[in-house]
C-alpha positions in Angstrom: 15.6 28.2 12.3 13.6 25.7 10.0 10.7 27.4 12.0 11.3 30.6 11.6 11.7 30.5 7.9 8.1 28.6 7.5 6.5 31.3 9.6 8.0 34.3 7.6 7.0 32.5 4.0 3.7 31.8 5.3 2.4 35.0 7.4 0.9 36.8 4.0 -0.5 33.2 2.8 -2.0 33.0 6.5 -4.3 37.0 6.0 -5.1 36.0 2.3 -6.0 32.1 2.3 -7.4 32.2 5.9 -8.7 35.0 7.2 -9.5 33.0 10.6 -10.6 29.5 8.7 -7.8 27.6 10.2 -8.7 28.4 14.1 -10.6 26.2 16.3 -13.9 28.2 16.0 -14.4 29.0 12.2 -15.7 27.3 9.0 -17.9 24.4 8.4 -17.7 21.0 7.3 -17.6 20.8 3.3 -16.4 24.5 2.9 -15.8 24.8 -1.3 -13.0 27.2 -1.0 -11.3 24.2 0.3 -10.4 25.3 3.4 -10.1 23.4 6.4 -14.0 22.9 8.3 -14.6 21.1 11.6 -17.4 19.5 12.7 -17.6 18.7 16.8 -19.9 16.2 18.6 -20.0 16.1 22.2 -18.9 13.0 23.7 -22.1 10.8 25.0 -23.2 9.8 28.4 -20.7 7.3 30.1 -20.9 5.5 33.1 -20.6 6.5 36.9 -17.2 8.5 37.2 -14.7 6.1 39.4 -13.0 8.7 40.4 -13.9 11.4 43.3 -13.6 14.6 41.0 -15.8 12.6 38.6 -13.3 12.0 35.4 -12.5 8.8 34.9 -9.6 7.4 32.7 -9.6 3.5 31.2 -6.1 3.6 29.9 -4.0 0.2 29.5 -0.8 1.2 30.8 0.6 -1.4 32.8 -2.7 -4.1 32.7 -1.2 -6.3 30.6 2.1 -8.5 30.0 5.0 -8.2 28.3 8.4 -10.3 27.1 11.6 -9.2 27.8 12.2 -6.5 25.3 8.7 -4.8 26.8 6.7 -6.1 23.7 3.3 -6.8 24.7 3.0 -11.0 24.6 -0.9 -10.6 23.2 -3.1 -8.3 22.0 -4.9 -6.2 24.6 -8.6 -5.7 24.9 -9.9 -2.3 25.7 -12.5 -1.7 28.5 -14.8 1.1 27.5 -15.2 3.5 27.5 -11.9 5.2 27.7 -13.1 8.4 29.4 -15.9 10.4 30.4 -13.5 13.7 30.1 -14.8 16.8 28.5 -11.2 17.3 26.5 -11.5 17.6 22.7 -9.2 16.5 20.3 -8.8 18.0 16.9 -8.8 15.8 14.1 -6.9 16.9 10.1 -9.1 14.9 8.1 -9.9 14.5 3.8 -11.8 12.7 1.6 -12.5 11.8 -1.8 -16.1 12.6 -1.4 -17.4 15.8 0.9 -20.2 16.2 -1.0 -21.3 12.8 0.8 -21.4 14.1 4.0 -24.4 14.8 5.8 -25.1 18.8 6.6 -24.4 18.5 10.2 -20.5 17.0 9.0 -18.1 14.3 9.1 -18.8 13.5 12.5 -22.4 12.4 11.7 -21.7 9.6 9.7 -22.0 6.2 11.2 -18.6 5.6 12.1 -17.4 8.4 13.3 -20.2 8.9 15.6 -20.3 5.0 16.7 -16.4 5.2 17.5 -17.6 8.3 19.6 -19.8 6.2 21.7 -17.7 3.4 22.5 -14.5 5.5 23.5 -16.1 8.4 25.1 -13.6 10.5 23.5 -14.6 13.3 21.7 -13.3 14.4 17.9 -13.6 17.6 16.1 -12.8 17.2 12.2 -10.9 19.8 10.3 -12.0 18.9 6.9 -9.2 19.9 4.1 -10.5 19.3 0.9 -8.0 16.7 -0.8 -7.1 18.3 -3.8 -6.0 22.1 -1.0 -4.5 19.7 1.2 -0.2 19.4 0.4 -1.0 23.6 0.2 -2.8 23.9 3.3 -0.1 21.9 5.2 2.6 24.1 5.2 0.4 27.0 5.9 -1.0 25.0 9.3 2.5 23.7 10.3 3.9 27.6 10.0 1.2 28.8 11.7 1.3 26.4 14.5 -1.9 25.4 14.0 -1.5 21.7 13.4 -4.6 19.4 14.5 -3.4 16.7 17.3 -4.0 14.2 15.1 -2.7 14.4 11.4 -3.1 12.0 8.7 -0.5 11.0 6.1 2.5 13.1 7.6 4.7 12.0 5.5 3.3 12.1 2.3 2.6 16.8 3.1 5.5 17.3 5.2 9.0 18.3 3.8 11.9 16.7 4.8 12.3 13.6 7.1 9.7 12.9 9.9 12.5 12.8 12.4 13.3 16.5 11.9 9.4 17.3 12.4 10.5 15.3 16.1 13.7 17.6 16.2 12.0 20.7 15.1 9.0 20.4 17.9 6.6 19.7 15.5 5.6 15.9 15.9 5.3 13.7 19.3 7.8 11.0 19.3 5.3 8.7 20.0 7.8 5.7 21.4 7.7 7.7 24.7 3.8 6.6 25.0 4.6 3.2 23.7 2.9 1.6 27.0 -0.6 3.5 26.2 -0.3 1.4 22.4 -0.6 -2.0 23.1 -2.1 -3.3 20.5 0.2 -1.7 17.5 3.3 -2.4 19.6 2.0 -6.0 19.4 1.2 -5.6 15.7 4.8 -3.9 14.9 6.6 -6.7 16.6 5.0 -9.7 14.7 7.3 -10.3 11.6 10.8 -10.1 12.7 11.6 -11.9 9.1 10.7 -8.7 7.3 13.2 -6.2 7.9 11.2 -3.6 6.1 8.4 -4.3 8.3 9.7 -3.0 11.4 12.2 -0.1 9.9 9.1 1.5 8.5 7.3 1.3 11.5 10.2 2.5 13.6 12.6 5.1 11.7 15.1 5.4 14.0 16.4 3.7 17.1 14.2 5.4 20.2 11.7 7.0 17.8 8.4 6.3 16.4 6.5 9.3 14.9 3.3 7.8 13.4 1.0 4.9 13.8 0.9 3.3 10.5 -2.4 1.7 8.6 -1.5 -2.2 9.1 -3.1 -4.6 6.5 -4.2 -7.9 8.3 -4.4 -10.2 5.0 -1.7 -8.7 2.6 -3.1 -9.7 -1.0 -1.9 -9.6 -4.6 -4.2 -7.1 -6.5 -3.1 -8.3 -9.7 -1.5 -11.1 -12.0 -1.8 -13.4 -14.8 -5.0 -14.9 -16.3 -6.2 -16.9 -19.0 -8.9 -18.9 -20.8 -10.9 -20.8 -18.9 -12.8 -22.3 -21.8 -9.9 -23.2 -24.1 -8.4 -24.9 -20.9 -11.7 -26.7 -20.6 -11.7 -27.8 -24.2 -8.0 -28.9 -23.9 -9.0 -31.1 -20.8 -7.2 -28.8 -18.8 -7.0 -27.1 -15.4 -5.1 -23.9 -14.2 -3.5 -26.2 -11.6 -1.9 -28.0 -14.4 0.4 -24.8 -15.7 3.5 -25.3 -12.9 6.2 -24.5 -14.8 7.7 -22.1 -17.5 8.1 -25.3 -20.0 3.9 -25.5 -19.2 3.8 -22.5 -19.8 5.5 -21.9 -22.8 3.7 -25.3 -24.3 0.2 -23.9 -23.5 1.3 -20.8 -25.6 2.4 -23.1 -28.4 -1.2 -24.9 -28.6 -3.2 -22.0 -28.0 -1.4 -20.8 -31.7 -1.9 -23.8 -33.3 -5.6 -25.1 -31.6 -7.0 -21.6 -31.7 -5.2 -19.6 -33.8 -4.4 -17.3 -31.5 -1.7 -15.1 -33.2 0.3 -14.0 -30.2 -0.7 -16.0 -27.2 1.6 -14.1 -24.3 0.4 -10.5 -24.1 3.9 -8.6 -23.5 3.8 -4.9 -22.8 6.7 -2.3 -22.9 7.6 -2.3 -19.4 7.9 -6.1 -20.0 6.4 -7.2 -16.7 3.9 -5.6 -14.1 2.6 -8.7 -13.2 5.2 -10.6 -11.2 4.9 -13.6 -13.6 8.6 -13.8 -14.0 9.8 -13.4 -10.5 10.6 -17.1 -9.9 13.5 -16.4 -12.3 15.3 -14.8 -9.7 15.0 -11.2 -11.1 12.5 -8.9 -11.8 12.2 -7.7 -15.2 10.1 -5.3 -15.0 11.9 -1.5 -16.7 10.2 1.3 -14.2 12.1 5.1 -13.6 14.6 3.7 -11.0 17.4 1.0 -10.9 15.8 -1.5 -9.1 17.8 -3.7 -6.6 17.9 -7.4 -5.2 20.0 -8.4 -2.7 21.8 -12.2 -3.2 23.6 -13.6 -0.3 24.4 -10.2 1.5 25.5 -8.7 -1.7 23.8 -6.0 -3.8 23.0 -6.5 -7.0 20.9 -4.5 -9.9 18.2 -6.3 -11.9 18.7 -6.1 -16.3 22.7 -6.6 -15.3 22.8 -10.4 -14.2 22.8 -14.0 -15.4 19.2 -13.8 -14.2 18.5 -11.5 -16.5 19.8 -13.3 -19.1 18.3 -16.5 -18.3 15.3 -14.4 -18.6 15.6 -12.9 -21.7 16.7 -15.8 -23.4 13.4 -17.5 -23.0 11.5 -13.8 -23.7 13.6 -13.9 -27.2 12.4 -17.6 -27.8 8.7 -16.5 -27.3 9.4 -13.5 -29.6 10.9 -15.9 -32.4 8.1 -18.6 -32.5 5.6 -15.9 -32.8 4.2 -15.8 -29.7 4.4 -12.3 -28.9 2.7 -9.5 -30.9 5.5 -8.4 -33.3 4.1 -4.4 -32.0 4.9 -5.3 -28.2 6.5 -2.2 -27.5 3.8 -0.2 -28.5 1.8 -1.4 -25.8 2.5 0.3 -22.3 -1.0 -1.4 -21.1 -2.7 -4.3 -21.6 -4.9 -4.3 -25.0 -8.5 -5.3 -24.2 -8.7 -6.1 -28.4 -6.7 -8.3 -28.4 -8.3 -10.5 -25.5 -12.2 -10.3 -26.7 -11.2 -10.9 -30.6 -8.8 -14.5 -29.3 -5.9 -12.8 -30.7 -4.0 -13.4 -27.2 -5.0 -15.4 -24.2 -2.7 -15.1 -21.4 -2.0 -11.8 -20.0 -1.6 -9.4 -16.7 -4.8 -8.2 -15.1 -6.3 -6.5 -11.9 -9.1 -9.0 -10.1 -11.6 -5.9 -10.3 -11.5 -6.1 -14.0 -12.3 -9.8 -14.9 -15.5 -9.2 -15.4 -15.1 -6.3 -17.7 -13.2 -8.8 -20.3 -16.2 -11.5 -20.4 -19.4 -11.4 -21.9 -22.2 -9.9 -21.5 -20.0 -7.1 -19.6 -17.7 -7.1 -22.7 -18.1 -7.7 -26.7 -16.2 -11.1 -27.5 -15.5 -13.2 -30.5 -16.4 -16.1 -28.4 -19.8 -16.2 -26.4 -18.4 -18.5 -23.9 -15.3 -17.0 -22.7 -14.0 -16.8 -19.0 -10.9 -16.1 -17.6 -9.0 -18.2 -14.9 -5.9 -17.0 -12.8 -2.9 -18.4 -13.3 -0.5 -19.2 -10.6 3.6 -17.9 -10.9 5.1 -19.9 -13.4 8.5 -21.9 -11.1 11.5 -22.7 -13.1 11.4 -26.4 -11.3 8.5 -27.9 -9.2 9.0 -27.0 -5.7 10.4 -23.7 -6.1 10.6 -21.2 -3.2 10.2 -17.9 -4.8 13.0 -15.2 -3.4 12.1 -11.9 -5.0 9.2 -9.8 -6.2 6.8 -10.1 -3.8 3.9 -7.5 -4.7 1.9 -7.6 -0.8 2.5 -5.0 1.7 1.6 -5.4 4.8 1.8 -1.8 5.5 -0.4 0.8 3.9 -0.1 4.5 3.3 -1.9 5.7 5.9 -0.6 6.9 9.0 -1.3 9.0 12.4 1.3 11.5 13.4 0.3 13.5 16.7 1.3 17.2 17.4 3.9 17.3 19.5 1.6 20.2 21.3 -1.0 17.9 22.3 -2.1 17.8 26.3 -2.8 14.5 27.7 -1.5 12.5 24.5 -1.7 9.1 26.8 -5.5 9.1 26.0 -5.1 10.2 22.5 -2.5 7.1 21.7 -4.8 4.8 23.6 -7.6 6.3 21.3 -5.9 5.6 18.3 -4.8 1.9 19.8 -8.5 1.5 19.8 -8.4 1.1 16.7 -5.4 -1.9 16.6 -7.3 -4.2 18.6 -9.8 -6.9 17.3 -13.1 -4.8 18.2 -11.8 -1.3 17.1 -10.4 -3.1 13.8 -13.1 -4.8 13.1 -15.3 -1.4 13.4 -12.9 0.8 11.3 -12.5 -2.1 8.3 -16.5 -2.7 8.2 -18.3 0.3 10.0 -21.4 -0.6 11.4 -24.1 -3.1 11.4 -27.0 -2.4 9.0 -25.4 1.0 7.1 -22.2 0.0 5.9 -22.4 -4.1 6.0 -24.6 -6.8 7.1 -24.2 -10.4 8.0 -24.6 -13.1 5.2 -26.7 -16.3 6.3 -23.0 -18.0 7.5 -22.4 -15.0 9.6 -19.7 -13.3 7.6 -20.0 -9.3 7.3 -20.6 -8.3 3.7 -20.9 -4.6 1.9 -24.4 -3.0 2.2 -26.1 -2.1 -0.1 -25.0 1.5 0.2 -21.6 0.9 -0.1 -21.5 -1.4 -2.6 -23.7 0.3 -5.1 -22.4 3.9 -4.2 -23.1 6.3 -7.2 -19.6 7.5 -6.0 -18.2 3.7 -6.7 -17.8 1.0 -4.4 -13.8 1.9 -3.9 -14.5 5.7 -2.8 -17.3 4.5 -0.6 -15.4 2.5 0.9 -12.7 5.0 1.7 -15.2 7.8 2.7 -17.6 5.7 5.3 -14.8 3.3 6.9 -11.2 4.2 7.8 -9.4 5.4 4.7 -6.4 3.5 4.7 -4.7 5.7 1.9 -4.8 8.2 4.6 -5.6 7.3 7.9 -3.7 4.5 10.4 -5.6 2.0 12.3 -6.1 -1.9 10.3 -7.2 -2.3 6.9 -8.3 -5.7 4.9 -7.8 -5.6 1.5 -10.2 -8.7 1.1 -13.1 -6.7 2.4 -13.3 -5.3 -1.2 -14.5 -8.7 -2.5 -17.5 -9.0 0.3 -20.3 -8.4 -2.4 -23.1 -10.7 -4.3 -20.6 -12.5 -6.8 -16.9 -11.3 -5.5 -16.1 -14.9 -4.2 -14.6 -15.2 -7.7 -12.7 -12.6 -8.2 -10.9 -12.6 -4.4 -10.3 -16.1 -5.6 -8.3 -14.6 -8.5 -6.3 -12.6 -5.6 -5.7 -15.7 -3.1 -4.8 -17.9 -5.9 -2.1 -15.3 -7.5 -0.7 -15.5 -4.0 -0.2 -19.1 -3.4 3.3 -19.8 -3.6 6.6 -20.9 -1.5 8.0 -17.4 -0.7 10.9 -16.4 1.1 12.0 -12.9 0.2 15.5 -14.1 0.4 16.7 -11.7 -2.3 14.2 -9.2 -1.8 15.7 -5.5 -1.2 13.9 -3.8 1.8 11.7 -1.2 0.6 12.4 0.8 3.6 16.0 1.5 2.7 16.9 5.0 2.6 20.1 6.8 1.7 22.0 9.8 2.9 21.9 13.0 1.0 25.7 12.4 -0.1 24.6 8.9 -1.1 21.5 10.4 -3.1 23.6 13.2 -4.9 26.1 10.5 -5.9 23.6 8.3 -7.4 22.5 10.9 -9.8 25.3 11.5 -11.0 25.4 7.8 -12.2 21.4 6.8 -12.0 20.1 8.3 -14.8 22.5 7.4 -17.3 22.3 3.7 -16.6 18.4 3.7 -16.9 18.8 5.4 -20.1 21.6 2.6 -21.1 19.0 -0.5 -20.4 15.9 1.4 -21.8 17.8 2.1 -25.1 19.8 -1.6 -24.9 18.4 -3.8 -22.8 14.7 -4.0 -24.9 16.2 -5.0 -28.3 17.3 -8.2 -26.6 13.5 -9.1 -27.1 13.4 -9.2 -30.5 16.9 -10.0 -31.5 17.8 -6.2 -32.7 21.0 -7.1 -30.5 21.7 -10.6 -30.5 22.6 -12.2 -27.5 25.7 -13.1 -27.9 26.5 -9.2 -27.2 25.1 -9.4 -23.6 29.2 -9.5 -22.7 29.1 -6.4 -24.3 26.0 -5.0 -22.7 27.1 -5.6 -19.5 30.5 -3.9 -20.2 28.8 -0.4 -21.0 26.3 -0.6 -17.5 29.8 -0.6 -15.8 30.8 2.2 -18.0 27.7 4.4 -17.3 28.5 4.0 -13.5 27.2 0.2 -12.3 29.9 -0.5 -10.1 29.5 3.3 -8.3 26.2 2.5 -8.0 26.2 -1.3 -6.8 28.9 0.2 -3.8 26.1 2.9 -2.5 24.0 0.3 -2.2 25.7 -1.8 -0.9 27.0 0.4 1.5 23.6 2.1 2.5 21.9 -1.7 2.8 24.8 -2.8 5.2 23.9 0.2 7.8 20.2 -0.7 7.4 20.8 -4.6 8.2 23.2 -3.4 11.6 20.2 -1.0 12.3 17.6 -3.7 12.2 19.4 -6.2 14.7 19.6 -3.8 17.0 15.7 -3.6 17.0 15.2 -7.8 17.3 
């Protein structure tokens, strides 16, 4: 039925948008209308065929070992190349920048053509124009003209993966799970994180798409501040453990520097993490947001936590050190930072140099910025919530379910798990897209890092894209420049701490459509509730000796409705994930 609808809304679409672009045989690569183009290299010269009709088929199914469960016990190396078969696979592909590509297509860059020669398998890219692409989706799916291999299913596709499975759509790729060695080994390696493995496996006997895997998950952001006045205090970021450190170093940066409001605080309170080891985290976004304490659900703004929390945010307030205007400031105010007026605040690693001289006008010629690690409420601390890494991207690889001989698709794509095909789709190749530093480590060309596009959309456009594609990504390689030593040591150093993700809620929950219509019937009313209460506790507008009463009207606008779904949806979750360990 679901297919039959699609088909009937899209037939006119299909004569108007089309007019023949979306078969196999029309359009080029970089087409404006933003149509989807293809561009098709034939698959090199490979060795002597091994078998008598002279096709030849380097598969790993069943050459290498697994455990019990059928999980493979190491990670598998790939002979190659895979084939010397004349199949073609088609390949739904975007970027940020077409206008990059060479005239001949996609296909002619580096990588794509290098990943060509070593698998023997041959690729031809529809090229959807990015901003065309969640319109041309529908239109391809209701035409049945899906490429085998689609990127980013989930983020164009309506409705739940699993119905794309049900609906004949999608390849539920678990049946091929022999012919992926290397993600299966990959999925199966952090049976702590329940999110890990729900994400990468839906439902019980179903996987639909290989998912982009970071190696080295990294904070992108945290807490910095002055380097110098450190240095003229006789001081060291390694010194600042605690929030009583903390909350001192604010006090002396007042009174040694006049800094009028030392702790930058923003509306949404915290983006940062730097209050996490409070057992809560503060920060106010669109949603309730959800930790879970010894099995039991609980909602963040509604706890002793919270008030713990806001208790020591309303001291910082009082002693003047937070700007009296904080909730006028839903980002960080560069002013503030170059004129000394406050000197600790949230940050991205990217932008350190942008707030020091000579990249920045400052009141103070020698400025620098140091991270700061997560301030602990004791020494020692393990850390339970709040943890801002992922260790899986958005990117993905969904196959159509249409596809013939999918076994050397998947193994195509597994490629690109292992340690050579990773290393090949995080850095490209030798000499265009990075070369080797005098220690040996690979570093960003020239090319990429000094991209008139920008270093970021290079990277995306000349390497796997893992915002869209699957495979391995490593957030670190951003740093692999002439002076980016510093700044990835802002990022390892703002993820140095005892972490356990004990009260963590797993990201990958998801909830029933009775369960969803129920919670908005109650959802929005209680975000509205702490927006409009919660904030004044800050400056004392509603003193704290009425958090009693604040709590009272949360369960009034619906808490306990709420804290039941929950409850209730993370229960089935938890059952669902011992079944898969």
């Amino acid at each position: 039925m679901k297919k039959t609808m699609l088909i009937l809304l899209a037939i006119c679409f299909l004569i108007a948008l089309f007019s023949g672009a979306c078969t196999n045989k029309t359009a080029t690569e970089g087409d404006p209308t933003g149509a989807p183009t293809q561009s098709t290299t034939e698959a090199p010269e490979t060795q002597p065929p091994e078998e008598p009709d002279g096709v030849f088929y380097n598969l790993p199914v069943g050459k290498y070992e697994v455990d019990e469960k059928g999980v493979p016990t190491a990670p598998y190396v790939y002979p190659l190349p895979l084939t010397n078969s004349d199949e073609v696979y088609t390949y739904l592909y975007t970027s940020f920048m077409p206008d990059s590509f060479p005239e001949e297509g996609y296909s002619a860059l580096s990588y794509p053509a290098e990943l060509r020669n070593r698998t023997g398998v041959t690729i031809e890219y529809v090229v959807v124009a990015l901003q065309s692409l969640r319109e041309q989706f529908p239109i391809l799916l209701a035409a049945d003209d899906l490429p085998n291999v689609i990127i980013n299913a989930k983020g164009y596709f309506q409705g739940p993966l699993t119905s794309g499975v049900e609906d004949g759509y999608f390849a539920n790729l678990y049946e091929y799970r022999e012919y992926m060695p290397n993600y299966w080994y990959i999925a199966h390696l952090h049976p702590e994180d329940p999110s890990y493995l729900s994400q990468l496996l839906p439902e019980d006997g179903m996987l639909i798409s290989m998912w982009n895997i970071e190696l080295e998950p990294t904070y992108y952001n945290g807490t910095a501040t002055r380097g110098d006045w450190l240095e003229k205090l006789g001081m060291v970021n390694d010194d600042l453990v605690t929030f009583d450190d903390i909350y001192n170093l604010l006090k002396t940066f007042k009174t040694e520097f006049d800094c009028d409001w030392p702790y930058m605080l923003i509306s949404t309170l915290d983006n940062y993490g730097f209050f996490n080891a409070m057992d809560t985290i503060p920060v106010i976004g669109n949603t309730l947001a959800a930790l879970v304490d010894n099995g039991q659900v609980a909602f963040t703004h509604t706890r002793t936590q919270d008030f713990n929390f806001m208790t020591l945010i309303n001291q910082w307030y009082s002693e003047g050190l937070i700007a009296p205007d904080w909730m006028s400031m839903d980002v960080i105010d560069r002013s503030l930072i170059s004129d000394g007026k406050s000197g600790v605040f949230g940050c991205v690693a990217t932008e350190v140099p942008g707030y020091e001289p000579p990249n920045a006008e400052v009141a103070d010629p020698d400025m620098y910025l140091v991270p700061l690690h997560m301030p602990l409420v004791y020494e020692g601390q393990t850390i339970h919530c709040g943890d801002l890494r992922k260790r899986v991207s958005n990117g993905s690889w969904t196959i159509n379910a249409k596809t013939e001989n999918i076994p050397l698709l998947v193994s195509y794509l597994d490629y690109l798990y292992s340690e050579e095909g990773g290393f090949l789709s995080i850095w490209g190749v030798e000499g265009d897209t990075f070369v080797y530093d005098e220690n040996g480590e690979p570093m960003l060309s020239d090319f990429i890092y000094e991209h008139p596009g920008g270093m970021s959309m290079a990277l995306c456009t000349f390497m796997n894209n893992p915002l869209f594609e699957g495979g391995v990504s490593n957030a670190l390689r951003g740093y692999a420049y002439p002076g980016g030593d510093r700044l990835k040591s802002f990022a390892e150093y703002w993820g140095d701490y005892d972490y356990d993700g004990a009260m963590q809620w797993p990201s990958s929950i998801t909830f029933t459509p009775e369960q969803t219509n129920s919670l908005t019937q109650y959802s929005v009313d209680l975000m509205t509730y702490i927006r409009e209460n919660y904030l004044l506790f800050v400056d004392g507008s509603k003193p704290l000796s009425e958090w009693n009463s604040y709590v009272d009207g949360l369960v009034a606008s619906g808490l306990n409705e709420c804290q039941e779904i929950y409850q209730e949806a993370y229960e089935a979750f938890m059952e669902r994930i011992a079944s898969l360990q």
